[in-house]
N, C-alpha and C positions, 0 to 999 in steps of 0.2 A: 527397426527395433520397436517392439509393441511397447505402449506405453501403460503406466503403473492403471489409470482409468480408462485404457480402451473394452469396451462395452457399455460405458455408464454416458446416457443423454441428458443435457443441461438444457433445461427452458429458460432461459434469459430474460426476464422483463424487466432489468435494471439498466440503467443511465446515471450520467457524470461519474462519480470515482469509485466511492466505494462496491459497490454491487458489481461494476468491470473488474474492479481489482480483483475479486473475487473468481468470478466467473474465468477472468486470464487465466489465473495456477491453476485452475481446474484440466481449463484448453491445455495448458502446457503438459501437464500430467496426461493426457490423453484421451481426457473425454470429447465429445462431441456436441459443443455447446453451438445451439443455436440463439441467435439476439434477433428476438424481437423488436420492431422498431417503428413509429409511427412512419404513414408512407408521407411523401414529402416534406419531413421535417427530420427525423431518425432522433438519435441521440443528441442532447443540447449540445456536447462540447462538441459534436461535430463544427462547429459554429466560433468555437472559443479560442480566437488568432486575431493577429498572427501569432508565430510563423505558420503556412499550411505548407502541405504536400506540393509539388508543382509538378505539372503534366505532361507531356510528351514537349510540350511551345514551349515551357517555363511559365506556363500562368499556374496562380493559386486556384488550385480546386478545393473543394468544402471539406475538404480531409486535416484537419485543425494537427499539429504535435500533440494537444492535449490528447485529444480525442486517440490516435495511434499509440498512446502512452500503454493502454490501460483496453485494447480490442485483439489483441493478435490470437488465432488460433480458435476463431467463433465464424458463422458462420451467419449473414445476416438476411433475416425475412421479412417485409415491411406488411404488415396487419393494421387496419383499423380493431383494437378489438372494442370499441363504442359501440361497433355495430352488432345484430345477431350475428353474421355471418363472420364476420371477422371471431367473435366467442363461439362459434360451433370449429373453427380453425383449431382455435388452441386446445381445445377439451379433445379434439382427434388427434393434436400430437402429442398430449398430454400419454396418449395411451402409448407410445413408446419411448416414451422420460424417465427420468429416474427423480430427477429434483428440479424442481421452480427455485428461482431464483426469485423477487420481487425489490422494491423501491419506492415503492407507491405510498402518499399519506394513507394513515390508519382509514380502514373500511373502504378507500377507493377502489380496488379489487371485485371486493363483493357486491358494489352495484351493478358488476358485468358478470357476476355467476361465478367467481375465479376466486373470493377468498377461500383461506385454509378451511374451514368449517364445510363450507359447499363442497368442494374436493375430496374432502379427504373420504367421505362417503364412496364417491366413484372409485378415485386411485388411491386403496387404503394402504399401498406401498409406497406413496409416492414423497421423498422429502421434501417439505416446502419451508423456504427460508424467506424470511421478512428481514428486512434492513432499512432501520430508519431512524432518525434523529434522538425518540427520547423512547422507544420499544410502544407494545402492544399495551402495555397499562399504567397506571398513574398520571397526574395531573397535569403531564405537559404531552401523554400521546398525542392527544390530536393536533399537535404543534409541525408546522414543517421544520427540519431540522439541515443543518447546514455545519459543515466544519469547524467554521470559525468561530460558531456559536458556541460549541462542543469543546474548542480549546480553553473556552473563555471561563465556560460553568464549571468544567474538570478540572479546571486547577491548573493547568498546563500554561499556560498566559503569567500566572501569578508568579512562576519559578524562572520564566524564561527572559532573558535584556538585563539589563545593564540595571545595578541596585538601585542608581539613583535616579533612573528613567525610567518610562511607561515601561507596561507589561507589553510581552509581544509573542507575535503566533511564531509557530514554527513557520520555518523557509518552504513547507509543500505543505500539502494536506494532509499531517499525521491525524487527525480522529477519523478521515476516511478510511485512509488507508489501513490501520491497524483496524477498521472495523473488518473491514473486505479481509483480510486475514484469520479473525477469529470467526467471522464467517465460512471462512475456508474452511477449518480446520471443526466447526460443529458438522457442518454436511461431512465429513469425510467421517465422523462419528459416527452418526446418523444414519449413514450406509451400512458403515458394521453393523449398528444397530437391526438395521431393518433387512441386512443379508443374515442374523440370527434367529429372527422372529417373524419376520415378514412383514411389518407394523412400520407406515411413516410416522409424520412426526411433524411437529410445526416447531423451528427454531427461530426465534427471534432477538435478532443482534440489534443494539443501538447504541448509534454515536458517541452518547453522554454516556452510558456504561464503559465501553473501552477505552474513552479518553482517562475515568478515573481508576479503571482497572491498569491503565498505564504508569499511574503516578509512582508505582510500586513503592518503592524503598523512600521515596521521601515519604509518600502517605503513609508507610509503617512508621515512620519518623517523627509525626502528627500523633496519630494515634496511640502511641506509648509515651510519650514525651506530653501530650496535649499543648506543645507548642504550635503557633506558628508558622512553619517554613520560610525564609526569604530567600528570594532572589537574589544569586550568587553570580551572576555571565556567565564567565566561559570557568567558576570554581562548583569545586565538589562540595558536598556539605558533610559529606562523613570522609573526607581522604587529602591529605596535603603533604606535597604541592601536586595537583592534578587538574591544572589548567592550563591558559594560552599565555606564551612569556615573550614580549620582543627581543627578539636579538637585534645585531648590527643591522641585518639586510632584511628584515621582515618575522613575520612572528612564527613560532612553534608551540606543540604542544610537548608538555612535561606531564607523564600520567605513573607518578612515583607508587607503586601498588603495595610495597611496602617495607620496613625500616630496613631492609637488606639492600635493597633496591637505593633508597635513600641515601645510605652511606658510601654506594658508590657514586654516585651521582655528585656528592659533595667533595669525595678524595678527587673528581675527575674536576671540577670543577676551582681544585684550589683551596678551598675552604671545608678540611674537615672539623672545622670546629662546629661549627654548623652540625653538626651530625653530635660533637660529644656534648656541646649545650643540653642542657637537662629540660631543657623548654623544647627543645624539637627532637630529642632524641628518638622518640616513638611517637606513631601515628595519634594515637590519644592526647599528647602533647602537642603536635604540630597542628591538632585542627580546635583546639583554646587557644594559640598562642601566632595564629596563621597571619593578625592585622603586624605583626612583627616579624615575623619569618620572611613572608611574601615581599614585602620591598627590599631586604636582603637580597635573596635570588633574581627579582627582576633588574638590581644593578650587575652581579655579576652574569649572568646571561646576555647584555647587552652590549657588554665587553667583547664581543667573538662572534662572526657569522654564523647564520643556519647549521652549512654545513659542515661546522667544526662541531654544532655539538651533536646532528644527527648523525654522521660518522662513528663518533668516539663513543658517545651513549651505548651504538648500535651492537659492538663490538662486547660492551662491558656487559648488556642483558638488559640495561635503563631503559621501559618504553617511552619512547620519543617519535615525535612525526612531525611533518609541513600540513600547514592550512592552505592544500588544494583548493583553486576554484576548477568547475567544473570542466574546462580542457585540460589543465592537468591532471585530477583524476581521471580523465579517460586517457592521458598519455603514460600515465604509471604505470611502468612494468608487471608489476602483480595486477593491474587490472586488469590488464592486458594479456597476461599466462592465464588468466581465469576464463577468459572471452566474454567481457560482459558486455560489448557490443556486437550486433550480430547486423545483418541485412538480410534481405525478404525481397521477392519480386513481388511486385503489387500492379494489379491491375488497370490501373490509370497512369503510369509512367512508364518509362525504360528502363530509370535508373535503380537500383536497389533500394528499398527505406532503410534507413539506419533507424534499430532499434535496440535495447536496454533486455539485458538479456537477463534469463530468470537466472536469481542464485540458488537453483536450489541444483543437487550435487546427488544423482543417484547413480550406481556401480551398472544396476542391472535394466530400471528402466527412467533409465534418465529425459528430463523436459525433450519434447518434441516441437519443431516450426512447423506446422501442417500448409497454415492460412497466415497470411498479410492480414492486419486487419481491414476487415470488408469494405466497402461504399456500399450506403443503402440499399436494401433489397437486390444484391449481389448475387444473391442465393435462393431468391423467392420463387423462382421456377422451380431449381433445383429440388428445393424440398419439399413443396406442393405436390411434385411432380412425383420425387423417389419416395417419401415416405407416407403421401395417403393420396397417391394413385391418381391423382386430378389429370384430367387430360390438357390439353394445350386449348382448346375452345372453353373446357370450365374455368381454366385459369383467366383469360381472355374476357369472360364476363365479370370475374371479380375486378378484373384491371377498370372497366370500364364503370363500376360502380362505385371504383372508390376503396373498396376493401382491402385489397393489393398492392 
């Protein structure tokens, strides 16, 4: 089945999360992304374990879980580009790319001939995308930027734990990864754009932008309010009750969305007075009056196991669910009817990689597995070889110089 970007070539010059994440749903859609990679070092998270990969013996090889998290469906070529020879590489595959991808602190590029400005002269088609910490301008570009950092400045840290405990990041790298996403989705712009006019473009995503383009709804909650926001755990700050409640046997979540939903939940519960009380009767009342509501509901929810009230809820329309850790969402049935684990034959083992399958959901040309992701320079013949004609002796001499 063709895929929705078969024809369109990705120049890869990104490493750790966000810039892969990106480049992945590319590979998955069907482009032909190749990853650039220093030759005997490649990508840092190749590095970042355990757990790694293990080999035909059962030993760890340098293929990190991180690192296969965030590579599948690229295709990998090891370049010094410090050197001339390694930058006369890339400006020859440059000519049948469609978009650069990059990661590099501000101006690092362009000491090797490869920023957007230099380019865009030769390939005035070509998209080129920068992704990095705080963007191309303002007082902290030249800053290296990091996720953590990005959760910290954006607001995301301040909203997140426990009210009467530190702030804390999320459980993965959400400013990466939501960067690599709207990353995603400028280049896929970008294209249209320049399959209308013929014109690329220089898009540049950073960290500290998506982290507070993320805040949405609480940051509009700041800005018309000019309050505040606090740190709620696991509550809503505009919806109750729309948290985590223990039951007898471990906790659940109750995501009441609204007064309909509510008053079933309370007839199911036992107590509809709770519903005809004029202090929780609607959403507007129940989230002024939530420090009194909320210990209510968490004595009767503790009265009856999980699955008395996931059952009963489920039947009545109440959204309700269990707080999976990560074997049990991958043993849930709907996880499960979706296929969001997949496996991949990969070149350094027997066995299959288990890997995290895309969600994304198209009729006609739906995500493709091409590639495992790579081990270094997997593919550095390959494309030397298929796509600018290098013979097997020129390749040979790059090997021997280092450039390879």
């Amino acid at each position: 089945m063709t895929g929705a970007l078969e024809g369109i070539r990705i120049l890869d010059l990104t490493r750790v999360l966000a810039g892969p994440t990106c480049t992945q749903v590319l590979g998955d859609l069907g482009a032909d992304v190749i990853k650039v990679e220093r030759p005997g070092a490649g990508d840092d998270t190749r590095k970042w374990g355990p757990p790694f990969l293990k080999d035909r013996e059962g030993k760890d090889t340098k293929e990190s879980a991180y690192y296969l998290s965030a590579n599948r469906n690229k295709r990998s070529v090891a370049i010094d580009i410090t050197t001339p020879e390694g930058q006369d590489l890339i400006l020859r595959l440059l000519e049948g790319c469609d978009v650069l991808v990059e990661n590099y602190k501000l101006g690092n590029l362009a000491r090797y001939g490869l920023g957007f400005e230099q380019l865009h002269a030769r390939f005035p088609r070509l998209v080129y995308c920068s992704i990095t910490g705080f963007g191309q301008t303002g007082p902290y570009a030249p800053r290296a930027g990091y996720d953590f950092l990005a959760q910290g400045m954006g607001g995301m840290m301040s909203l997140t734990g426990d009210p009467e405990g530190e702030p804390v990041k999320a459980g993965i790298g959400n400013a990466d990864l939501l960067t690599g996403m709207y990353a995603c989705v400028s280049i896929l712009a970008a294209l249209r754009h320049r399959d209308r006019t013929g014109q690329g473009q220089h898009i540049d995503c950073a960290l500290l932008d998506s982290q507070v383009a993320w805040m949405t709804y609480e940051a509009e909650n700041y800005l018309i309010s000019g309050e505040e926001p606090k740190r709620r755990g696991n509550a809503h700050p505009n919806i109750v009750p729309y948290e985590v409640f223990p039951a007898a046997d471990g906790f659940l979540i109750l995501a009441v969305g609204n007064d309909s939903q509510y008053q079933k939940f309370c007839a199911f519960a036992g107590r509809p007075d709770l519903a005809e009380d004029e202090r929780y009767a609607t959403n507007t009342a129940r989230v002024k009056n939530r420090a009194t509501l909320i210990p209510e509901l968490r004595s009767v929810i503790a009265r009856h196991p999980r699955r008395h009230w996931l059952d009963g809820l489920e039947k009545l329309g109440v959204p309700a669910g269990p707080v999976n850790t990560l074997p049990e969402a991958f043993e849930n049935p709907q996880v499960k009817a979706r296929g969001m684990r997949i496996e991949m034959p990969h070149a350094l083992t027997d066995k299959p990689v288990p890997l995290v399958a895309s969600p994304i959901k198209m009729s006609a040309t739906p995500p493709g597995y091409r590639h495992a992701p790579p081990y270094l320079g997997q593919h550095t013949e390959e494309i030397l070889s298929d796509l600018l004609g290098l013979s097997a002796e020129e390749i040979a001499r790059l090997r021997e110089k280092g450039v390879v």
